[in-house]
Residue frames relative to the residue before (quaternion, step in Angstrom):
aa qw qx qy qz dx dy dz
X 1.0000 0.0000 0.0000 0.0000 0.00 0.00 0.00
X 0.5011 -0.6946 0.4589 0.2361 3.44 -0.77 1.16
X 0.3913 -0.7365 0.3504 0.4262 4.12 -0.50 0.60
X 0.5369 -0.6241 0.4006 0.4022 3.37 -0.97 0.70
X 0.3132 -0.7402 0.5889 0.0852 3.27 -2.04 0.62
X 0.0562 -0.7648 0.6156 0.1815 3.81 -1.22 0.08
X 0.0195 -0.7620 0.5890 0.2685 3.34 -0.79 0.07
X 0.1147 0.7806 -0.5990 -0.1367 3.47 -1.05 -0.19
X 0.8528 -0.0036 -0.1853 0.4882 3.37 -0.86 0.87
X 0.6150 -0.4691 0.2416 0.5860 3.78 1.34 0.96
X 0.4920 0.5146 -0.5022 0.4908 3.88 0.84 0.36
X 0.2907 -0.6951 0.6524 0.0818 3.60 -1.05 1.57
X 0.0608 0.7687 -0.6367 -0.0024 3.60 -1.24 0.89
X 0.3273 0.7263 -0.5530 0.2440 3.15 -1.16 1.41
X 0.6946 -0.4350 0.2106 0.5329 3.68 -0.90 -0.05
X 0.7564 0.4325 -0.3095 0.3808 3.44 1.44 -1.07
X 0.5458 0.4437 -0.4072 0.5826 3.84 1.26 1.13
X 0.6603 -0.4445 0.4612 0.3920 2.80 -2.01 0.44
X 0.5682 -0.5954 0.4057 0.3974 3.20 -1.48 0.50
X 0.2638 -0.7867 0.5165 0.2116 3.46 -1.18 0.34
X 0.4297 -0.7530 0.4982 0.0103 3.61 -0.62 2.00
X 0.0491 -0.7557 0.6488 0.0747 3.51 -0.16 1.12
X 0.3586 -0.6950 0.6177 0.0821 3.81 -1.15 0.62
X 0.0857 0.7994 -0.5902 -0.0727 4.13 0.52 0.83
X 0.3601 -0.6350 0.6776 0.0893 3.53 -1.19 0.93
X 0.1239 -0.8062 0.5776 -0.0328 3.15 1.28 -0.68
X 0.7340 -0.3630 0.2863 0.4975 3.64 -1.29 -0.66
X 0.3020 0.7968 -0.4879 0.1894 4.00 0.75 -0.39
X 0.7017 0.4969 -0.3037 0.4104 3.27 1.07 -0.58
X 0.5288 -0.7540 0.3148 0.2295 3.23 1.43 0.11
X 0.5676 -0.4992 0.3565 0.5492 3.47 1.52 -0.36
X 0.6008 0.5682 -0.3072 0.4710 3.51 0.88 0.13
X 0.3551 -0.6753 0.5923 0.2588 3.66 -0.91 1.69
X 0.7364 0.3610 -0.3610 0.4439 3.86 0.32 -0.87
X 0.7810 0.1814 -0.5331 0.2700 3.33 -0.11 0.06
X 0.2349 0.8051 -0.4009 0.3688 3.68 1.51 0.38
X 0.6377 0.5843 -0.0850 0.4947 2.77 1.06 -1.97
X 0.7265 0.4652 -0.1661 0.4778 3.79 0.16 -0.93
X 0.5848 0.5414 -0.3479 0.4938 3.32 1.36 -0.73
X 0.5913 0.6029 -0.2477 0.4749 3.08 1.01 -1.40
X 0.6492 0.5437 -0.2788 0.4531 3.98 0.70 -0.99
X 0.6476 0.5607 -0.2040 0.4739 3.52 1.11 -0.83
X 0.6155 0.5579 -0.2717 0.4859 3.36 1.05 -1.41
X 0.5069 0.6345 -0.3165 0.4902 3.66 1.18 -1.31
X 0.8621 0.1000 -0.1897 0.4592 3.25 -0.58 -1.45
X 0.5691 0.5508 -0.5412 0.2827 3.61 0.37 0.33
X 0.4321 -0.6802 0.2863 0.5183 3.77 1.62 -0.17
X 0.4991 0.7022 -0.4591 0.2169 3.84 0.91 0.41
X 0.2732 -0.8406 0.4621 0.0720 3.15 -1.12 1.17
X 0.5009 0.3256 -0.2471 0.7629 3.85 1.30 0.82
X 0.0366 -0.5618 0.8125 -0.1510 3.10 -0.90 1.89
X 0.1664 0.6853 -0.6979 -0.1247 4.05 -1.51 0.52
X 0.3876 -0.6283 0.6591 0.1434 2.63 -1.44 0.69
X 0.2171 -0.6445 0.6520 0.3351 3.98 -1.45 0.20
X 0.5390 -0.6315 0.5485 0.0989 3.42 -1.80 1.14
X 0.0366 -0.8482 0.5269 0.0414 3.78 -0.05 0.78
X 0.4259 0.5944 -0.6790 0.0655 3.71 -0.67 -0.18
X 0.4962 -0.7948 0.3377 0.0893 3.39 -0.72 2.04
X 0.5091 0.6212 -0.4227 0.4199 3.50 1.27 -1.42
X 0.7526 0.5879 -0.1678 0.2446 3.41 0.73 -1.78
X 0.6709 0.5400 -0.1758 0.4768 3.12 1.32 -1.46
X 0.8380 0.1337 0.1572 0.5052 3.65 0.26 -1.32
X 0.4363 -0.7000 0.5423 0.1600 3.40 -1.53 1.24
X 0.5193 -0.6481 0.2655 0.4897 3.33 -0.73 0.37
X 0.2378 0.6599 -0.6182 0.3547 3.82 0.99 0.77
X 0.6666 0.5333 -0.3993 0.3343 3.77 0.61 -0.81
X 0.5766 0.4712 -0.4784 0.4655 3.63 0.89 -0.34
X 0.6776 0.4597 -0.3013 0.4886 4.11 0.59 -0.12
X 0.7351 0.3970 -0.3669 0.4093 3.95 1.14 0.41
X 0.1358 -0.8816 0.4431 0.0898 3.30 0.26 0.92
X 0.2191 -0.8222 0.4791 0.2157 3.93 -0.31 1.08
X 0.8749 -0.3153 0.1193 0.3476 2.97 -1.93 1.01
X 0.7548 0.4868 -0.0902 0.4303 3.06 0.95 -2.10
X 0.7465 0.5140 -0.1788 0.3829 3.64 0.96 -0.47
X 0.4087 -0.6901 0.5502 0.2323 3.61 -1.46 -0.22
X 0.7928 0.3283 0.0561 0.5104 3.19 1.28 -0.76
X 0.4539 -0.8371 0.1917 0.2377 3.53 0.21 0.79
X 0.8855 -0.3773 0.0900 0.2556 3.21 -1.02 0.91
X 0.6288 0.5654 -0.0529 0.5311 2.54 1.49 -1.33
X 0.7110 0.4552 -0.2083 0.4938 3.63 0.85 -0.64
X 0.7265 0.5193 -0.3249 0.3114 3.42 0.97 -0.94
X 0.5539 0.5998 -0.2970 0.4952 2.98 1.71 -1.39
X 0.6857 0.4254 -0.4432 0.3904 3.97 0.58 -0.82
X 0.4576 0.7736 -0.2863 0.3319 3.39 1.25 -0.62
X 0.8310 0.2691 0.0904 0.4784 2.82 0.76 -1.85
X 0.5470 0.4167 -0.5134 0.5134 4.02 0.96 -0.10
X 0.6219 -0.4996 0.5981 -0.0771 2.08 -2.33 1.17
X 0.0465 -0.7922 0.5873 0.1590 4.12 0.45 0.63
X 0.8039 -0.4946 0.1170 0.3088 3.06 -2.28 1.67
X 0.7589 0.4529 -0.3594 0.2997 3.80 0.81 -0.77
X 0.3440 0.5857 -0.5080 0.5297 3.84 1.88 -0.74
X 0.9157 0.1408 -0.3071 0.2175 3.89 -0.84 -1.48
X 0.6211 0.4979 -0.5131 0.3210 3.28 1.06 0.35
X 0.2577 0.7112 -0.4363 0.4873 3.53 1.40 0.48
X 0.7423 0.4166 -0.1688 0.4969 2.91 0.01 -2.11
X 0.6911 0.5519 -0.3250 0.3349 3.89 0.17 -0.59
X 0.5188 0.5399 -0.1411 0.6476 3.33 1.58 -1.27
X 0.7370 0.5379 -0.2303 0.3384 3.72 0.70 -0.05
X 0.4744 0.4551 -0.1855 0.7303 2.78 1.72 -1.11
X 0.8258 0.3516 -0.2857 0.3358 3.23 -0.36 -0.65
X 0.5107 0.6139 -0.3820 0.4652 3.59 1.63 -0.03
X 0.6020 0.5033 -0.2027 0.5858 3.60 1.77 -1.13
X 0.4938 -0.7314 0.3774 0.2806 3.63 0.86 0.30
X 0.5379 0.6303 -0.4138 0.3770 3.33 1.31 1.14
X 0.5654 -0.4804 0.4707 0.4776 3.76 -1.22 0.29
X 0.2940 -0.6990 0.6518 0.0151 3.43 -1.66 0.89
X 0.1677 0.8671 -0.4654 0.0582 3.84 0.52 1.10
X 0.0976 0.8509 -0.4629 -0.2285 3.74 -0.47 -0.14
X 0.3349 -0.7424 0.4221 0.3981 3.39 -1.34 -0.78
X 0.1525 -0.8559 0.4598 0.1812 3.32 -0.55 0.76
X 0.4742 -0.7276 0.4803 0.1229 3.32 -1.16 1.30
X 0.7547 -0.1228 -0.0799 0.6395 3.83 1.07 0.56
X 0.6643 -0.5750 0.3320 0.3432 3.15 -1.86 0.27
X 0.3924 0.5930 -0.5725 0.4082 3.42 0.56 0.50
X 0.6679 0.4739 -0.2484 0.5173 3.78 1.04 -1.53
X 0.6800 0.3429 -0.3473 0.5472 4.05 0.43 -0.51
X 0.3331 0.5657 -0.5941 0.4648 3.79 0.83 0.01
X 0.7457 0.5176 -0.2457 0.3399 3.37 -0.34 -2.45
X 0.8649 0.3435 -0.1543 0.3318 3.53 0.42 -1.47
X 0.4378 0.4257 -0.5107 0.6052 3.49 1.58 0.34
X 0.6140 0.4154 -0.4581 0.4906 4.14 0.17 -0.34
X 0.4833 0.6009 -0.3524 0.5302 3.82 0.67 -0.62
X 0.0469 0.7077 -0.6925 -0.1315 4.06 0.40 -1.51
X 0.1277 -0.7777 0.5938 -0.1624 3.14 0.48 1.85
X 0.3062 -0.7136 0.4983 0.3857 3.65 -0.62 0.39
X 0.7701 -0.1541 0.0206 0.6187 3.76 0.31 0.20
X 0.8831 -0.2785 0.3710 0.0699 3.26 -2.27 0.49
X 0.2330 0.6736 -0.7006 -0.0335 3.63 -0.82 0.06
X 0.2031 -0.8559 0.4743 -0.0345 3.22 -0.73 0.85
X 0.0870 0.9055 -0.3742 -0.1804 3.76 0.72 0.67
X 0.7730 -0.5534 0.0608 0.3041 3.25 -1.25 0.10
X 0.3834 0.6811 -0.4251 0.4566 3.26 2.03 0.03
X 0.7505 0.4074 -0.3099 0.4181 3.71 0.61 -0.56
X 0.2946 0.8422 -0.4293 0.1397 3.69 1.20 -0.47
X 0.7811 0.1296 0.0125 0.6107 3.51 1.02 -1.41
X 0.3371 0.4654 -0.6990 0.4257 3.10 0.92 1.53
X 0.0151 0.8417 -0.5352 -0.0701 3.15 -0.74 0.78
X 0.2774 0.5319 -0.6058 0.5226 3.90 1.30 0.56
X 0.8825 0.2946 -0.2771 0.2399 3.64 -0.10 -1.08
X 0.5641 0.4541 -0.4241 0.5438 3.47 1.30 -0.24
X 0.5416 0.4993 -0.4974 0.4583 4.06 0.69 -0.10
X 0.6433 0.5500 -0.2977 0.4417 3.80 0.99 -0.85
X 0.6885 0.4381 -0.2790 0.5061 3.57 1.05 -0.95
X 0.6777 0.4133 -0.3289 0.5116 3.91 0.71 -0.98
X 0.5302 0.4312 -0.5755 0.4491 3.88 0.69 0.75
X 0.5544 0.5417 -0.2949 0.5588 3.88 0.75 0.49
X 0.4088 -0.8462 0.3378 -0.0513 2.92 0.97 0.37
X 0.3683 0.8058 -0.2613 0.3831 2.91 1.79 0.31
X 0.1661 -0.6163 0.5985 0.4841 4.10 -0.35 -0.21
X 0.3780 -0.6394 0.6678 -0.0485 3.07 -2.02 0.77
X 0.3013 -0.7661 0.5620 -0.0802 3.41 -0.69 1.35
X 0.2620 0.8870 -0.3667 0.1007 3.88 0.70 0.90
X 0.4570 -0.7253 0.4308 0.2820 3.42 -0.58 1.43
X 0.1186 -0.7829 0.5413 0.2829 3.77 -0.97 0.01
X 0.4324 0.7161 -0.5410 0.0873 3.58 0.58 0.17
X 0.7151 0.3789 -0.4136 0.4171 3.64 -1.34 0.15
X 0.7284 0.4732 -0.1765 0.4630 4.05 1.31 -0.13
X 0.4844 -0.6823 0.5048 0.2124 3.48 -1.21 0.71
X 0.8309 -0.2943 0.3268 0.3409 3.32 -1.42 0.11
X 0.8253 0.2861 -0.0448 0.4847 3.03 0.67 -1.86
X 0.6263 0.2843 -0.4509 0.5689 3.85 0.94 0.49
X 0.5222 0.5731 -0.5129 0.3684 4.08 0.78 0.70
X 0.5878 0.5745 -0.3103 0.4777 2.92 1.75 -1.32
X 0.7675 0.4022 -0.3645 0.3411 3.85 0.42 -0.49
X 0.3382 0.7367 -0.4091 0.4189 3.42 2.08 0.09
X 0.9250 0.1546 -0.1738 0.3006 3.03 0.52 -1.47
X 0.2361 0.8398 -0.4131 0.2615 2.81 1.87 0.55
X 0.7262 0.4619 -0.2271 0.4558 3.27 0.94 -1.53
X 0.5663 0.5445 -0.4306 0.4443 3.71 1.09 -0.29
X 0.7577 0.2230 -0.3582 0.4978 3.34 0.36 -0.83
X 0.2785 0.6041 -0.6567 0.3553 3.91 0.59 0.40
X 0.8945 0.1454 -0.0188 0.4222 3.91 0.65 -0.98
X 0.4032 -0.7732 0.3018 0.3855 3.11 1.69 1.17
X 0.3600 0.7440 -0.5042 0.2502 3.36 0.46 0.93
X 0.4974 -0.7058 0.3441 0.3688 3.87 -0.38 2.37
X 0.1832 -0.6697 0.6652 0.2745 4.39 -0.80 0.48
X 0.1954 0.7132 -0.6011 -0.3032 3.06 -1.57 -1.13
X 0.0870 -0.8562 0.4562 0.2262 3.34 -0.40 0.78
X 0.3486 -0.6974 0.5974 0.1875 3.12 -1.69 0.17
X 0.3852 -0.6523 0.5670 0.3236 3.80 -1.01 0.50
X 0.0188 -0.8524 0.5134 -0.0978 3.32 -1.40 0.61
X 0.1266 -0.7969 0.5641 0.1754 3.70 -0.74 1.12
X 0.0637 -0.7781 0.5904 0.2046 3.68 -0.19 0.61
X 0.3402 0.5143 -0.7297 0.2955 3.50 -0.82 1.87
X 0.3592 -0.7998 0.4775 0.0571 3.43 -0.97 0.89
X 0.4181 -0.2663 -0.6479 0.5784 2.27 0.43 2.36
X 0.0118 -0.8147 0.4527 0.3621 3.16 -1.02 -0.26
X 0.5113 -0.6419 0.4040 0.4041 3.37 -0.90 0.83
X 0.7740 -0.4699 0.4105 0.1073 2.90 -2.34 0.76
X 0.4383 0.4279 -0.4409 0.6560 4.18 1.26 -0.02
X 0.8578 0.2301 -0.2524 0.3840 3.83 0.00 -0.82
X 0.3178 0.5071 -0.7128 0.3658 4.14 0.38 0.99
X 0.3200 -0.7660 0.5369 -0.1502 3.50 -0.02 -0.32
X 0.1143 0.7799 -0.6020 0.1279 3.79 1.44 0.92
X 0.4313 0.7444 -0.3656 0.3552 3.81 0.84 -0.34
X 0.7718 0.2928 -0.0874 0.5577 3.20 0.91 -1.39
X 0.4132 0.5889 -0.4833 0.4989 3.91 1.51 -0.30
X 0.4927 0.7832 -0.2742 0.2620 3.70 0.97 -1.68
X 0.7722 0.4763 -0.0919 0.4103 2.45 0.50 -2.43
X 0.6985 0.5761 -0.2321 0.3555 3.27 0.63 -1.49
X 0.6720 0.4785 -0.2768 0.4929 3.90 1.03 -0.96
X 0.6416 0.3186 -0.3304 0.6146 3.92 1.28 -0.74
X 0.7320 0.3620 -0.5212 0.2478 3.52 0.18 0.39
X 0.5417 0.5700 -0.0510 0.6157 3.36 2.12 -0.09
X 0.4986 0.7566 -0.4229 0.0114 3.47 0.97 -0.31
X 0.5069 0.4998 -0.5350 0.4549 3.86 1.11 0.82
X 0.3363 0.6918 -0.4459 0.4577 3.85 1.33 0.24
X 0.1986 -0.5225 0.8069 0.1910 3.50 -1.55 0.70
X 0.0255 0.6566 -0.7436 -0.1236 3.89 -0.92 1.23
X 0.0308 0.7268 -0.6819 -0.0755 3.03 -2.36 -0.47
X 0.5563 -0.6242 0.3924 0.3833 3.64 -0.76 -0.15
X 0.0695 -0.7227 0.6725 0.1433 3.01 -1.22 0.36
X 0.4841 -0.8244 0.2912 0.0344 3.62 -0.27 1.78
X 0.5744 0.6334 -0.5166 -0.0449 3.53 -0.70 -0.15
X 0.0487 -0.6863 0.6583 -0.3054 3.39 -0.20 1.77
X 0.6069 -0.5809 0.4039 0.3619 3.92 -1.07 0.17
X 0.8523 0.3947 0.0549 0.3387 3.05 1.66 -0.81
X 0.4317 -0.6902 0.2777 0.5101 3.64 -0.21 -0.25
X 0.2777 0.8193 -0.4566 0.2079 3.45 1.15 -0.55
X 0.6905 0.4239 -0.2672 0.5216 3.79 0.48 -1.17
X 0.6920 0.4931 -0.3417 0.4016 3.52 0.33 -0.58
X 0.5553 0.6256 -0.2876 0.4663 3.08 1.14 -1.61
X 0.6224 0.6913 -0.1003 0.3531 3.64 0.67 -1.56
X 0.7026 0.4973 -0.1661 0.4811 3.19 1.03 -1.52
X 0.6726 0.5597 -0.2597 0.4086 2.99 1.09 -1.73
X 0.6158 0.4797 -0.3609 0.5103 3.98 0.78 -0.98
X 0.7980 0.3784 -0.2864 0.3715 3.80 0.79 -0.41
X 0.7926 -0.2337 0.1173 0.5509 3.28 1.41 0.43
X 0.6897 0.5506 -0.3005 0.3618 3.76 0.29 -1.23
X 0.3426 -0.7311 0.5901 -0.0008 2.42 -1.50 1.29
X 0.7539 0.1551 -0.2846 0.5715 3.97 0.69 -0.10
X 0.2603 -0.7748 0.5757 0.0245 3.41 -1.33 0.45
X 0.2455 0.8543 -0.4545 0.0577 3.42 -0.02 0.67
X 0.2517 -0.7716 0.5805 0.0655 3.97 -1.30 1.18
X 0.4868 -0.4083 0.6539 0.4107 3.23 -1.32 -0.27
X 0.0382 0.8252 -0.5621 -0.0418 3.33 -1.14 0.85
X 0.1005 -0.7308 0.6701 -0.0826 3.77 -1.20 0.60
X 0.4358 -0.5780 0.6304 0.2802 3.54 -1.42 1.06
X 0.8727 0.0946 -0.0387 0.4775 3.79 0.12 -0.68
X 0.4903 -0.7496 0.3644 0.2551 3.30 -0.71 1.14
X 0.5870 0.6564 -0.1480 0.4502 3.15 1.72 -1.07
X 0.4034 0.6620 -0.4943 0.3932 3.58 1.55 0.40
X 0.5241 -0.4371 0.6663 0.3005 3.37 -1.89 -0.55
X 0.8473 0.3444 -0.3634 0.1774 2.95 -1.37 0.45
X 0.8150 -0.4183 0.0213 0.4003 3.45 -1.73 1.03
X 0.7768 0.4104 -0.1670 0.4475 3.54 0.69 -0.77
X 0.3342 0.7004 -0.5750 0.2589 3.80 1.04 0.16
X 0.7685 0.5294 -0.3037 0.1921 3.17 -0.06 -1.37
X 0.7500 0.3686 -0.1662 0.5235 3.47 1.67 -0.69
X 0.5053 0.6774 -0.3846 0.3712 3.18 1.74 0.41
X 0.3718 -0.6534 0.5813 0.3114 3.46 -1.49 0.47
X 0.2620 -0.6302 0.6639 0.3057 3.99 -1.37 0.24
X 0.7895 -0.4510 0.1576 0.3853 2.55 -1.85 0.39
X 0.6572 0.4538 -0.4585 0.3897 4.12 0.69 -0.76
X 0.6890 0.3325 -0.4495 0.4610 3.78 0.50 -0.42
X 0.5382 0.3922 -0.6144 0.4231 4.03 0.22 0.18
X 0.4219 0.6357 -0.4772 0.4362 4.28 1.03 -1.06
X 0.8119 0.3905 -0.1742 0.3975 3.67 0.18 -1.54
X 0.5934 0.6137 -0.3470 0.3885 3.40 1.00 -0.89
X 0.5258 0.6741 -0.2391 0.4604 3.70 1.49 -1.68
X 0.8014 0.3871 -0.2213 0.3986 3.03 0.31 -1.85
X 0.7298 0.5456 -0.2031 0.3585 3.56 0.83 -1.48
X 0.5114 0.5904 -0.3142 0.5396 3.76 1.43 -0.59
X 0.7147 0.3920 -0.2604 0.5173 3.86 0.68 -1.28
X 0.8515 0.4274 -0.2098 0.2198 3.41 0.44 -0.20
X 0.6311 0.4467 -0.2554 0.5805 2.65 2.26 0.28
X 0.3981 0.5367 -0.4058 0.6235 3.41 2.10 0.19
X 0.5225 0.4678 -0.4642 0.5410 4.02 0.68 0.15
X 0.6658 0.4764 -0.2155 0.5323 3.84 0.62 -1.45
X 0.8082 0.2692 -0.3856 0.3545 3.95 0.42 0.15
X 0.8395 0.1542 -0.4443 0.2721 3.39 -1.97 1.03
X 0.0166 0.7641 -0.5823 0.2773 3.25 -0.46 0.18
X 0.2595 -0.8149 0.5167 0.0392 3.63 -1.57 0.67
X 0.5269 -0.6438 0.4105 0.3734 3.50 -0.57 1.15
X 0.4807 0.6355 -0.5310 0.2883 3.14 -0.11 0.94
X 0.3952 -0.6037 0.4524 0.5241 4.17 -0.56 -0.22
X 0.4287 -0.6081 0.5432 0.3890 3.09 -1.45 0.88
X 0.7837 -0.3401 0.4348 0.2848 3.44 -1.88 0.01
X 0.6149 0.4014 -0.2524 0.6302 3.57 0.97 -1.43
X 0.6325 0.3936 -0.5072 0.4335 4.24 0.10 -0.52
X 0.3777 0.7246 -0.4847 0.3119 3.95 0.01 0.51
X 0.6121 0.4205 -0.3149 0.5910 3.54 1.09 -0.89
X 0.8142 0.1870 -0.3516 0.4225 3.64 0.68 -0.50
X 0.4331 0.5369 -0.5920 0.4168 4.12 0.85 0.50
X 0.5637 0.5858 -0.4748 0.3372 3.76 0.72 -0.35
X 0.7908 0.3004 -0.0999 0.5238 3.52 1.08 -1.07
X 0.6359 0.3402 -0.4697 0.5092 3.89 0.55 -0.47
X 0.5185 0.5294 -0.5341 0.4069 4.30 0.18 -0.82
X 0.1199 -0.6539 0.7182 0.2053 3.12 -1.45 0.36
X 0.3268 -0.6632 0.6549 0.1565 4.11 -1.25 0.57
X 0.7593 -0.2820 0.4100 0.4194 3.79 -1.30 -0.25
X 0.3954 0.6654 -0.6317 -0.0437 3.29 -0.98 -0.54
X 0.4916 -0.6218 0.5005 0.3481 3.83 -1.72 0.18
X 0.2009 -0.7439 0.5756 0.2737 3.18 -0.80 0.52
X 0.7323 0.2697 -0.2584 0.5694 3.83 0.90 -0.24
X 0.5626 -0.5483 0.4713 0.4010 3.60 -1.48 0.71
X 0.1600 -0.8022 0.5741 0.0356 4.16 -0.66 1.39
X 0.5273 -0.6804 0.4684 0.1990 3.76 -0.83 0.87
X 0.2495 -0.7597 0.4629 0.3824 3.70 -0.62 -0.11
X 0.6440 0.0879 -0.5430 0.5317 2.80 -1.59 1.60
X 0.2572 0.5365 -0.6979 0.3987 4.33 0.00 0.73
X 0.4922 -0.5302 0.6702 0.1657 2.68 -1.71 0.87
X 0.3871 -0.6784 0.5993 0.1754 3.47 -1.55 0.56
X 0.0503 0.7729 -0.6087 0.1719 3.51 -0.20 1.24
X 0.5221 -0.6097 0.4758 0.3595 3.78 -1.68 0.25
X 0.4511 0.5590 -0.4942 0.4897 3.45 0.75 1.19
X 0.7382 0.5448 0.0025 0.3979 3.24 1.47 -0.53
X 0.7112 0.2881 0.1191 0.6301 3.02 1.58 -1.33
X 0.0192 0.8303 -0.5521 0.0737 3.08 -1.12 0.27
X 0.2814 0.8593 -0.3326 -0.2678 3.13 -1.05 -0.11
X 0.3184 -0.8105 0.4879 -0.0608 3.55 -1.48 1.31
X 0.5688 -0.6411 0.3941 0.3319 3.03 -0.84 1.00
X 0.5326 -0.1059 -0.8355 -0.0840 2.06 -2.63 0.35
X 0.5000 -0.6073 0.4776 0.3913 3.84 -2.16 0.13
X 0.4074 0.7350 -0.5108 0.1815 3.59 0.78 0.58
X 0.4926 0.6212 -0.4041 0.4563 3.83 1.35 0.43
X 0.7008 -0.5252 0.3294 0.3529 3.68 -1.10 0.31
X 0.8580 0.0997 -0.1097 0.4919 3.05 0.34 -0.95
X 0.6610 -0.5752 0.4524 0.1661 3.00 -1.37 1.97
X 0.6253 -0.4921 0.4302 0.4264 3.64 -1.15 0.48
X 0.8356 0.3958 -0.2862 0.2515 2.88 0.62 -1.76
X 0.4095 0.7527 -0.2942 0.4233 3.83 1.36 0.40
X 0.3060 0.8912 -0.2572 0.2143 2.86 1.83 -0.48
X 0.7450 0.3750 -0.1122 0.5402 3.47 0.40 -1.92
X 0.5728 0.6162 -0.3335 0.4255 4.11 1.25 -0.43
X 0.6614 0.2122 -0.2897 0.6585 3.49 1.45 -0.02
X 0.5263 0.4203 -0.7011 0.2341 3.71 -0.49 0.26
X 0.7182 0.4183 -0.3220 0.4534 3.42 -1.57 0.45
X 0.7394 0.2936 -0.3326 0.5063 3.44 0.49 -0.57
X 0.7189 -0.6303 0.2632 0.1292 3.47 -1.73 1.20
X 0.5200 -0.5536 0.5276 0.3806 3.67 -0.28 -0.17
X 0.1261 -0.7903 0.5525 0.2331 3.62 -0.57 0.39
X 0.6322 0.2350 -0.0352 0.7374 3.96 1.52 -0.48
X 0.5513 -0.5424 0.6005 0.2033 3.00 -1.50 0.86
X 0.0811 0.7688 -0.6252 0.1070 3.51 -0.93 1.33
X 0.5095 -0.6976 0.4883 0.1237 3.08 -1.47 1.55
X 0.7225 -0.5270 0.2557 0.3673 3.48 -1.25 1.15
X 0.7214 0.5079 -0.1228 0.4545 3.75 -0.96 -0.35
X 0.5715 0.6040 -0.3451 0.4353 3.91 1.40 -0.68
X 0.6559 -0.4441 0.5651 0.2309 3.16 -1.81 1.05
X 0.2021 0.7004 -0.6625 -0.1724 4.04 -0.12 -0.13
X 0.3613 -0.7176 0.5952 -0.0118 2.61 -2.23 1.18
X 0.6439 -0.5176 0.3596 0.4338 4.04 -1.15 0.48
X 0.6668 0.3224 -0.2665 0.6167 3.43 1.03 -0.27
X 0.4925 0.5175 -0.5375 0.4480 3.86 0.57 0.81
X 0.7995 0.3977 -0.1808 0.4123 3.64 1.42 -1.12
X 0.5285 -0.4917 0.5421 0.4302 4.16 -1.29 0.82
């Protein structure tokens, strides 16, 4: 089976590309186009090509139970921060027009169908889907009529409610990819779990998977990438030293710089075959060791380990490991100590 692909705004993703580093502003910006905007400047010079953003319109998203659930990460409920923090329809279609002014993809996620309304008017080039919506499936059936491809987080979910995720995508041939995910904010390093990433790619293997991070660091990503993944995505922030819900798990602009660099260079460092490479020749010539005599041997002597030996460099016929295939047999020519012996030295 050939390895799966996505494309999304003419950017190919798969094992047989560089990974592709998404940069989520997410809400960090606090409600604010300029400092959105500046994020967006950072993401630039940091070399990332997938800024997302998250789609809010609250009425839509959340009942007024949400003002009464305060998250993990927070003081103040759910319900408030998000008003806090969306961005209304004319700020993210700015903010979109921006990114895309800096010559980058513009992706987001929307948290109900009011938000995947906005971002099909938007003509968003594809989907981010996070992992709170995974086994919404009314709304991911609403979004895969758009026809869009669809980035979709799996944390907080199992195999067998992803499998009906992407059921409904390919219900409307619509490209997925999925990404593993712990959703704690940070989360710690016993619970990334490449195990379950694992799981997720053999239960999926026409799926482009990958991670979708929030550790303090890059390590996990870095990780992922040596195990396969192909999309990589952080919380992201020009200055650590901001406010808001997602700082604390967010990379700036030099660790997304490092993330780029470090992701492409270990997707170079993966598969391969136990075998020597071609280029390792200049050094089999010298580390291999070959026969050789260590004492001056008569012709017709036996070869014995009083006699023989063997010592590097490997530029002589017979391989070490050939070794025990000549004792006992005879010399055919008198050969001086210190010599390379050859198949045509032996009776």
């Amino acid at each position: 089976m050939s390895k799966p692909i996505i494309t999304i705004a003419g950017r190919k993703i798969g094992q047989d590309f560089p990974p592709l580093v998404i940069a989520e502003i997410g809400i960090n910006h606090e409600g604010s186009l300029d400092v959105a905007k500046q994020m967006v400047d950072a993401a630039k010079r940091a070399g990332i090509e997938v800024v997302k953003h998250q789609t809010h319109i609250v009425e839509d998203e959340m009942s007024g139970a949400a003002k009464e659930v305060i998250p993990g990460n927070a003081d103040v409920s759910i319900y408030d921060i998000m008003e806090r923090c969306s961005l209304n329809e004319a700020d993210e279609i700015a903010l979109k027009d921006y990114v895309e002014e800096q010559g980058m993809i513009f992706i987001s996620t929307p948290f109900s169908r009011a938000a995947a309304n906005r971002l099909q008017r938007m003509n968003v080039e594809a989907y981010k889907i996070g992992s709170g919506e995974c086994n919404n499936y009314p709304l991911l059936e609403h979004i895969a009529k758009f026809g869009k491809p669809v980035i979709m987080s799996t944390g907080m979910n199992t195999i067998e409610s992803v499998s009906k995720a992407v059921a409904v995508f390919d219900k409307y041939s619509v490209p997925v990819a999925l990404l593993h995910t712990t959703n704690l904010y940070p989360t710690p390093s016993h619970l990334v779990r490449f195990g379950a990433m694992m799981e997720l790619q053999n239960a999926f293997p026409d799926k482009v998977f990958g991670l979708s991070d929030h550790t303090l660091n890059n390590n996990a990503c870095i990780g992922a990438v040596a195990l396969g993944a192909s999309i990589l995505e952080r919380h992201f922030t020009d200055y650590m030293s901001r406010t808001g819900p997602d700082i604390i798990c967010s990379m700036d602009e030099q660790e997304s710089q490092a993330l780029v660099e470090a992701s492409k260079e270990v997707w170079t460092m993966r598969g391969g075959t136990k075998v020597p490479a071609k280029e390792e020749q200049v050094t089999i010539d010298f580390a291999f060791a070959t026969v050789c005599t260590i004492k001056d041997i008569k012709e017709g002597e036996a070869f014995t380990e009083d006699n023989i030996w063997v010592k590097r460099p490997g530029t002589g016929e017979i391989l070490a490991e050939h070794f025990n295939n000549v004792l006992g047999k005879t010399a055919k020519r008198t050969i001086k100590k210190d010599e390379q012996v050859s198949w045509e030295d032996i009776n």
